[in-house]
N, C-alpha and C positions, 0 to 999 in steps of 0.2 A: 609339546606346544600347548600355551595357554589359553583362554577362551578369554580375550579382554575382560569383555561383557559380565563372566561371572568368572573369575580365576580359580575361586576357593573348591568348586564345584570340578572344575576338569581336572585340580590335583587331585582329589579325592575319588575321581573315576579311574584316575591314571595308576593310584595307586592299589585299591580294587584289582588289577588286572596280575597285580605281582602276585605269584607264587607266596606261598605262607613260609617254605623255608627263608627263602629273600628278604620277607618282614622283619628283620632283628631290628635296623635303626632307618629312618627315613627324616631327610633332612632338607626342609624347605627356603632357599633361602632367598630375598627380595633384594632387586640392582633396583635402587632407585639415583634420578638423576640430580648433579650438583647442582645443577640451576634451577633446579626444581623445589617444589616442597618436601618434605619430609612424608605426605601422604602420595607422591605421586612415583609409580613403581614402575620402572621399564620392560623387566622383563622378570619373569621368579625361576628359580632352578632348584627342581627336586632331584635330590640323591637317595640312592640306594644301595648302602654300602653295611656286611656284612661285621663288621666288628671297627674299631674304634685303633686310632693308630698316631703315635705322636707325630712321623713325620707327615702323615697325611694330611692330618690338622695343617702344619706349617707350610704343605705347597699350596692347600683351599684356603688356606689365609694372601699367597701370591695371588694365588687363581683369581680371587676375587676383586682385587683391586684392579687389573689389570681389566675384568671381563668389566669394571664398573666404567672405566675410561673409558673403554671400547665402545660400549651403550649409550653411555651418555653424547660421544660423536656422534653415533649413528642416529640418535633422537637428533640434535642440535640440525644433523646436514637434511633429512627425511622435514626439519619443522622450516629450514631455511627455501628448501625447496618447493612445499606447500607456498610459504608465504611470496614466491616468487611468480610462481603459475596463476595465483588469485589477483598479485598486482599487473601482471601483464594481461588478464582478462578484464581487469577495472578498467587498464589502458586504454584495450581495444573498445570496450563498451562507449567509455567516455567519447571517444572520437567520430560514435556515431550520433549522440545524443545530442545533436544542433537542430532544433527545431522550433520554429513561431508558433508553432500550434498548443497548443497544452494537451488533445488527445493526442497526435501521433504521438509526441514526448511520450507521454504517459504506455502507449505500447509499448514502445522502445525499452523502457524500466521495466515494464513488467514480464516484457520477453527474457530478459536477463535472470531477471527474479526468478520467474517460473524454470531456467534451464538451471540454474545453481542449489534452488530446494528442492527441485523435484516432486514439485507438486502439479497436483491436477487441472486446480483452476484459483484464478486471481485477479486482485481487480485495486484501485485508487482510492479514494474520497478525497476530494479538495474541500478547504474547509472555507466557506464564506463568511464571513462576519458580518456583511451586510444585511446577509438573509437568516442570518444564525442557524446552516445549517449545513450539510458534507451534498456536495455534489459529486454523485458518479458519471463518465466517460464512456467510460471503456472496462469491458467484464472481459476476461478470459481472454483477452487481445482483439476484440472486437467492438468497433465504436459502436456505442446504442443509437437507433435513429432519433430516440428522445433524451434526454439525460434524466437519470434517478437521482432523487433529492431524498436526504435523510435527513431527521433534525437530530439537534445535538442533544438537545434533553430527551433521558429515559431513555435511550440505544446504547448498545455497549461501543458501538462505534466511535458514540458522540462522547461516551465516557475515557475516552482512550486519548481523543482530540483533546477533552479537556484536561484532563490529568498527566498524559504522557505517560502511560503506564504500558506495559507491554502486557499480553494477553494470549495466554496459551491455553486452549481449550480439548481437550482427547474427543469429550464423547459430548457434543453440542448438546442431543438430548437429556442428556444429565447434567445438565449444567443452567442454573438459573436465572446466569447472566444471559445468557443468549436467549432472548425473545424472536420464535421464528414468524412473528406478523411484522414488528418492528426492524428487525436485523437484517431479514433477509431478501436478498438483492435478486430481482426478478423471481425465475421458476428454480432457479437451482437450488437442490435442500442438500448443507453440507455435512459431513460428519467430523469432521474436526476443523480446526481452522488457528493461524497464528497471526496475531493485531498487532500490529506496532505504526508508533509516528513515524511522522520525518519535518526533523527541524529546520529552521529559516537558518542560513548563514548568516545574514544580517545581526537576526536576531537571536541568540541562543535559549529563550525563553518562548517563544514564540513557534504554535506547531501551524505548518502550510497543507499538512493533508495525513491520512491514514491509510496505510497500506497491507493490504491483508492478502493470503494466501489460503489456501484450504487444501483437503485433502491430501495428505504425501502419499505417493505411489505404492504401491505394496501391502497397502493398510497399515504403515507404519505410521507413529505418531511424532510429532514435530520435537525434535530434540532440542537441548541449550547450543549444539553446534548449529542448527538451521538456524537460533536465535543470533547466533553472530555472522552468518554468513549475510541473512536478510538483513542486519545492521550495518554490515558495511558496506554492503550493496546502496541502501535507500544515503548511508553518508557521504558514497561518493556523487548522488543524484540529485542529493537537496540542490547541493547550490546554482544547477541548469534546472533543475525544475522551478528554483526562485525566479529568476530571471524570466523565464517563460513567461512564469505566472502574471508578474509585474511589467512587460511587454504587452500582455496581452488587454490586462487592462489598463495600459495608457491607451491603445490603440481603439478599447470599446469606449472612451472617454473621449478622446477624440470624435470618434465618430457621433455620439451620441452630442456633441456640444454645433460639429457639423449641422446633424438636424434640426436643431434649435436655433440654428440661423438661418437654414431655409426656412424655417417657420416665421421667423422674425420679416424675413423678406418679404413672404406671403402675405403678413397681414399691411405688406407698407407698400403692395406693389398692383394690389387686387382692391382696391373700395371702391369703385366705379359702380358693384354691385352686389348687392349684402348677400345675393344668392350664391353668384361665384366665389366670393369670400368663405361663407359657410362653408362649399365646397372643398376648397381647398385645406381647410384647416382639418376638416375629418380627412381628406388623403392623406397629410403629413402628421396628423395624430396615429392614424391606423400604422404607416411605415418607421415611426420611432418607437411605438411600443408592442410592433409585429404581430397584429391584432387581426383577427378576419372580418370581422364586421365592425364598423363607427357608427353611434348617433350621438346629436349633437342636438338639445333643448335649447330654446331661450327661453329667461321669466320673463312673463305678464306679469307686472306687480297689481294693473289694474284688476284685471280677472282674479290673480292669485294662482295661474295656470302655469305650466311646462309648455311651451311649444316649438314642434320640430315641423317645417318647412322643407328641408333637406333628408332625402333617405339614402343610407347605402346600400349599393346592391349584393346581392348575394349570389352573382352570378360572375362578377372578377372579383378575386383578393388581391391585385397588384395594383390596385388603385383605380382611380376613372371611374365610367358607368354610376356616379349616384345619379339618382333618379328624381325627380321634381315632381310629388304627389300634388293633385290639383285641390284637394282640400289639408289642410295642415292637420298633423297628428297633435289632440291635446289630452295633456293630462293634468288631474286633480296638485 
């Protein structure tokens, strides 16, 4: 039996073990597959055969075509069955992945992710372009109670978003690209980690977020197969995570256009009196842009002053409660 991982090395042990008489001819020979390349080898077969024989030659010239058809099946059914098990997991994944929200989504994917690479911990960036920057969700399958904001410039994160470049990292420490005041996401310090996009369906040029993995179990380091597994994973997810994403802000757009019509209401519904007017316009300023405290100046052009009339209190954040100081606050 061969060692995939190093072949050259378990023939050479295996052979070591023979008897020096036995040593006369040792004969290595490589089954690679038809469908394959030229470099890619199913199985090797060492012999050890004691002197040299014409008809031998002519049954290991049988032997061999026969053991090469047989292999190359047994690769073909062993890669069809792989390929069978992973789309009927895409399947099941898919069918859970309906959600409004863009974090639960975001678990949902990254619970996947995390059981297919068998890593320790993982986490999203969605990529804002309004704010030009990667917002985090959800670390390690748990919604943050705040969300973490990266920017795009100078993070490797944000170099990843821009470029679409994939990003395999062993040993963080020794690696220049990872900045750990910039890169790293809350308390967790990793030791290796693997960066990959995930593209818009819409758009095939266009990246919607960055999804990163860390540490694989064992202390092993993220192989070109964890690269393709995480990529067809994040391809079967772009396109419900699009959707998500562009749902959720139609919905913040909506709302936010909502409030801007109760404000409009406000100032056409309240002028009886400049104080309740005031009023009101610091509550629905505070509740559109979910602020805890509002003040609200008028100029004096005669003075050349700021003056507030109206204060908020610091004692409700859901609105109400401002407070009417009997001398007005001025400022320079």
């Amino acid at each position: 039996l061969i060692d995939a991982a190093d072949p050259l090395a378990s023939i050479v042990e295996r052979i070591s073990t023979i008897d020096d008489a036995e040593k006369t001819r040792v004969t290595c020979i490589p089954i690679g597959s038809s469908t394959q390349t030229s470099k890619s080898i199913t199985l090797i077969i060492v012999m050890i055969r004691s002197s040299p024989c014409a008809d031998k030659e002519r049954l290991l010239s049988v032997f061999l075509r026969h053991v090469t058809v047989a292999a190359d099946r047994v690769y073909k059914h062993g890669h069809l069955i792989a390929e069978r098990d992973r789309l009927d997991g895409m399947l099941s994944m898919c069918s859970e992945l309906i959600d409004q929200n863009s974090a639960m989504l975001t678990r949902k994917i990254l619970g996947h992710l995390k059981h297919e690479t068998h890593c320790q911990s993982c986490t999203m960036l969605m990529v804002d372009d309004g704010m030009h920057d990667l917002v985090c969700q959800v670390f390690d399958l748990k919604e943050l109670e705040k969300e973490w904001r990266l920017p795009l410039d100078d993070t490797l994160f944000g170099y990843v978003a821009k470029t679409g470049d994939c990003v395999n990292i062993e040993d963080v420490s020794k690696d220049l690209r990872f900045d750990p005041v910039k890169d790293q996401i809350g308390s967790y310090s990793p030791q290796s980690l693997l960066c990959m996009p995930v593209y818009s369906k819409v758009n095939a040029s266009e990246i919607i977020a960055v999804a990163v993995i860390y540490d694989k179990r064992g202390n092993k380091k993220f192989t070109k197969w964890d690269e393709d597994k995480m990529q067809f994973v994040l391809k079967f997810c772009s396109s419900v995570l699009h959707n998500t994403l562009v749902f959720q802000k139609e919905r913040n757009l909506k709302a936010q256009t909502q409030a801007l019509l109760d404000v409009a209401e406000v100032l056409f519904t309240h002028v009886e009196s400049m104080d309740v007017l005031l009023q009101k316009i610091m509550e629905e300023a505070r509740k559109l842009t979910r602020a805890e405290r509002c003040s609200l100046f008028l100029v004096d052009y005669d003075s050349q002053e700021l003056v507030a009339k109206i204060f908020d209190s610091s004692l409700n954040k859901n609105g109400g409660n401002v407070s009417t100081g009997t001398l007005p606050c001025k400022l320079p």
